[in-house]
N, C-alpha and C positions, 0 to 999 in steps of 0.2 A: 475293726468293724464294730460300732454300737448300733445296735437294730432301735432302740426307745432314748428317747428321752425321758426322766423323773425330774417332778420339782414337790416338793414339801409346801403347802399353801397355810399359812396362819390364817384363819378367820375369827379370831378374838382370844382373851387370855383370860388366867386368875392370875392376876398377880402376886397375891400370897396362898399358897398352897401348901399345907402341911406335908412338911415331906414325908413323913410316914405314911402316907398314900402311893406315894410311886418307891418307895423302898422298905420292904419288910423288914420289922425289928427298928425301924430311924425314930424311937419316940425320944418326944424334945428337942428333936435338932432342929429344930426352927422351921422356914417355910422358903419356898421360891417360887420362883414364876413359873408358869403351867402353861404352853401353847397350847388352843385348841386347833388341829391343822387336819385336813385330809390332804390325798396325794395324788397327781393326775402323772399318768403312764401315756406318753403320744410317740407314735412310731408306728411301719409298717400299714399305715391309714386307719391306724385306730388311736381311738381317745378314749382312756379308760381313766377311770376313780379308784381310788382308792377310800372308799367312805368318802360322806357325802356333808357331816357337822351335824347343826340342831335349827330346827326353823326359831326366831327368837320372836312366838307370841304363842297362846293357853299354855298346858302343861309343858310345852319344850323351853316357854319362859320362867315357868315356876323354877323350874331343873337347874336354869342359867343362872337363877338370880341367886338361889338356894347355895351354890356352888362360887359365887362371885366370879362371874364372869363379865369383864369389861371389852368395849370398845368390837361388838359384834357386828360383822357384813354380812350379806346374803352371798351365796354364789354366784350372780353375778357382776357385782362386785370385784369379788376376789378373781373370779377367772382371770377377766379382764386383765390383770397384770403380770398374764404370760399369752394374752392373744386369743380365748378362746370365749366362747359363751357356755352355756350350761344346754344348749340346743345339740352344741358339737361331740358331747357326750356318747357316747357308742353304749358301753359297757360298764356298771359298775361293782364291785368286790368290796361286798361288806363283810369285816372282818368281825364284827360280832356287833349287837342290836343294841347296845347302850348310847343313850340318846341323845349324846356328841357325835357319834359316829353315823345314825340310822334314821335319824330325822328331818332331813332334806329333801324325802324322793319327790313330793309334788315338782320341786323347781330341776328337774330332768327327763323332763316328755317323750324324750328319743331314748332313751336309756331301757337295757335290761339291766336286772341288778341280780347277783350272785349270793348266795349263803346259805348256810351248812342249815340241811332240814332239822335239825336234831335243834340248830339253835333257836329257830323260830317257835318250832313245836316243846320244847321247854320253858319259852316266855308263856307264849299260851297258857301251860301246866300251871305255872308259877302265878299269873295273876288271878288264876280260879283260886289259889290259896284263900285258908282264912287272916285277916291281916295280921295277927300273932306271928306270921312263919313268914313277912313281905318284906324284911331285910335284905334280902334278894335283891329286890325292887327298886332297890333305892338310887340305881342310876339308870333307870329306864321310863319312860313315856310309854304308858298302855297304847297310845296314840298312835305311834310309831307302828306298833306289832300290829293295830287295827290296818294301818295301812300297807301294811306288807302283806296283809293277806287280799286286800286291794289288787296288790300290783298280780299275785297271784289268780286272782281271778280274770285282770285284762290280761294277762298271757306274757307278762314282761319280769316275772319271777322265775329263776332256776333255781329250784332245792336241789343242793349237792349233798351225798351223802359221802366223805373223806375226803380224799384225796382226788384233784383234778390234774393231767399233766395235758401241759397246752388248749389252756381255755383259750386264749389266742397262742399266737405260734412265739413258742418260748417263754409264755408266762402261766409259774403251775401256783394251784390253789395247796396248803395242805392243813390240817385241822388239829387242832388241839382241845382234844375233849377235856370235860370237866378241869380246865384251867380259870385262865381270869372270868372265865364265861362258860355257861355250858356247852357249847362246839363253837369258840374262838376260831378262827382261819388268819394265817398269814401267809403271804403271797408271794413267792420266790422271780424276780425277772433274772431268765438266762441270755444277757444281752448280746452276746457272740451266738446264740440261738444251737450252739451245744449242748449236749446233755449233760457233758462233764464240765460246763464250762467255768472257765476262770475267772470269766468277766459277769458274773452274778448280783443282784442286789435283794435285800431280802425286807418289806415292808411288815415289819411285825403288829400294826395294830399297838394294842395295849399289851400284849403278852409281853412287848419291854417297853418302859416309861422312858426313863434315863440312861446314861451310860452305867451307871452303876450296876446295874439292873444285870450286867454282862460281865466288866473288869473289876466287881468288888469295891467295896467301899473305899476303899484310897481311888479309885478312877484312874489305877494305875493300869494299862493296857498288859494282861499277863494271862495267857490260856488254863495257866495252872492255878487262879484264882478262881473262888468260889464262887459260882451265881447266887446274886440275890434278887427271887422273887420279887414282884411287884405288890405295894401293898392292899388290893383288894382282889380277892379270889372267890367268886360264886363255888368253884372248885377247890382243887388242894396247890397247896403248894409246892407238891412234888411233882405236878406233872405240869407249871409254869418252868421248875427248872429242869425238866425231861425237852419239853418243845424249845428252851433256850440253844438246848445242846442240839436239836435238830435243826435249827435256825442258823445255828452256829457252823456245824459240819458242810451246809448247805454254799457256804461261804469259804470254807476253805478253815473255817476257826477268824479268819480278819472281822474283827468285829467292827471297823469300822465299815463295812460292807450289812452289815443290821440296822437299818434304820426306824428310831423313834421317832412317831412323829410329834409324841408331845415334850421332847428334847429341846430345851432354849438354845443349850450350847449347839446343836446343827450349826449355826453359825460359824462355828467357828475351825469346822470341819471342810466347810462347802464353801463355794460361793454363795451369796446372799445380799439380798437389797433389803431396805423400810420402803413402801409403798406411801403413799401421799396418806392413806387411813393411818398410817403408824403398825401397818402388819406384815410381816416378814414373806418373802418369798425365798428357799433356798432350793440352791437348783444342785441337785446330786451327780446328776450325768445326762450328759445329751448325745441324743444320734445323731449320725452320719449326718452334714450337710443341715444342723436344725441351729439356727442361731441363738447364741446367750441372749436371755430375759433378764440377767441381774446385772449387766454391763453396758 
């Protein structure tokens, strides 16, 4: 029995992305490709997000361009190439406010959106700074935070503070403070709808980039290798590799049960289509009775 379907959505890329970004200590080793992707959760009559991208015009364009990002769609768009609109949206789980992930909300009307008060109320903090100390900053849209206190005030904001079990039925929220973000959340689905279950998947946000990030620099799959951190932490890097292992336990240790969403090779894990735009759909696992999108 699977209760949800997940699919990993690409809405634009960097093409060359220094890898020392998404792996601590990679200086010089050259660059790769970088998907930008959120994640849609449908099952049991809900249609949840996983983060929601960057709208690509004022400062969420600066961000895109700053960062080369090629070949961007809107949400709807990209839904479209698993059947749904941005209208069908229920629910969404932002896994922390950097402004690939948290800059979307206008194009989801029906949507409540989820995330750790601690992280909203530290952007806040942070852009009161004076700009000597706004290295912080530097992958965030104030824009963003302005509108989430927006959604805030329409009544479509839930500040969570830790740990959620069963924000919908079998999917738990859980938070990693001062990691890559100051309260980063990533989102466990128990899709046998156990508590112990075996049939798990675990949406890490940026708390892991690559596979690396999990099996060690060889990308050899081995529990007894060292985690490596991901390379940019608002926080420390001992408590990226603290939530890796709670990510990990959460799974069983099967790391291919962690899912990155800005992982190229997902492909090669998953099934996966190229879309007519040239951006990937890879579909993780489906419920009961929901038919493949990539075939």
């Amino acid at each position: 029995m699977s209760d949800y379907s997940i699919w990993v959505l690409e809405y634009c890329y960097v093409s060359k992305y220094h890898k020392s970004g998404v792996l601590y200590g990679a200086h010089n080793q050259g660059y790769l490709k970088l998907p930008y992707c959120y994640a849609v959760i449908k099952g049991k009559g809900q249609v949840a997000m996983v983060d929601v991208g960057y709208n690509d015009k004022a400062y969420g364009k600066h961000l895109g361009d700053k960062f080369g990002v090629e070949n961007w769609r809107n949400p709807r768009t990209v839904l479209q190439g698993i059947g749904l609109t941005p209208e069908d949206v229920q629910n969404v789980f932002i896994t922390h406010a950097h402004f690939d992930h948290f800059g979307n909300v206008e194009d989801f009307p029906n949507a409540t959106f989820h995330i750790q008060e601690q992280e909203l109320a530290k952007w806040v903090w942070a852009m009161s700074l004076p700009d000597r100390l706004r290295w912080m900053m530097v992958a965030v849209d104030p824009g963003d935070i302005i509108r989430g206190v927006e959604l805030a005030r329409d009544k479509r904001l839930k500040c969570i503070n830790g740990n959620v079990s069963d924000v919908l039925p079998g999917v738990d929220l859980h938070v990693a403070l001062d990691s890559h973000t100051f309260a980063s959340q990533w989102v466990h689905v128990r899709n046998d709808g156990k508590s112990d279950s075996k049939d798990g998947w675990v949406l890490a946000g940026d708390l892991v980039y690559v596979f690396e990030n999990i099996d060690g620099p060889g990308g050899v799959v081995d529990v007894d290798q060292m985690y490596v951190p991901v390379g940019l932490a608002v926080g420390s890097q001992q408590n990226l590799v603290m939530a890796t292992e709670e990510m990990m336990k959460a799974v069983q240790y099967d790391s291919k049960r962690v899912i990155p969403i800005h992982e190229e090779r997902l492909k090669d894990r998953f099934p996966s289509r190229i879309t007519e735009d040239g951006l990937r759909i890879t579909e993780i696992c489906l419920a009961d009775n929901e038919k493949s999108r990539v075939k």
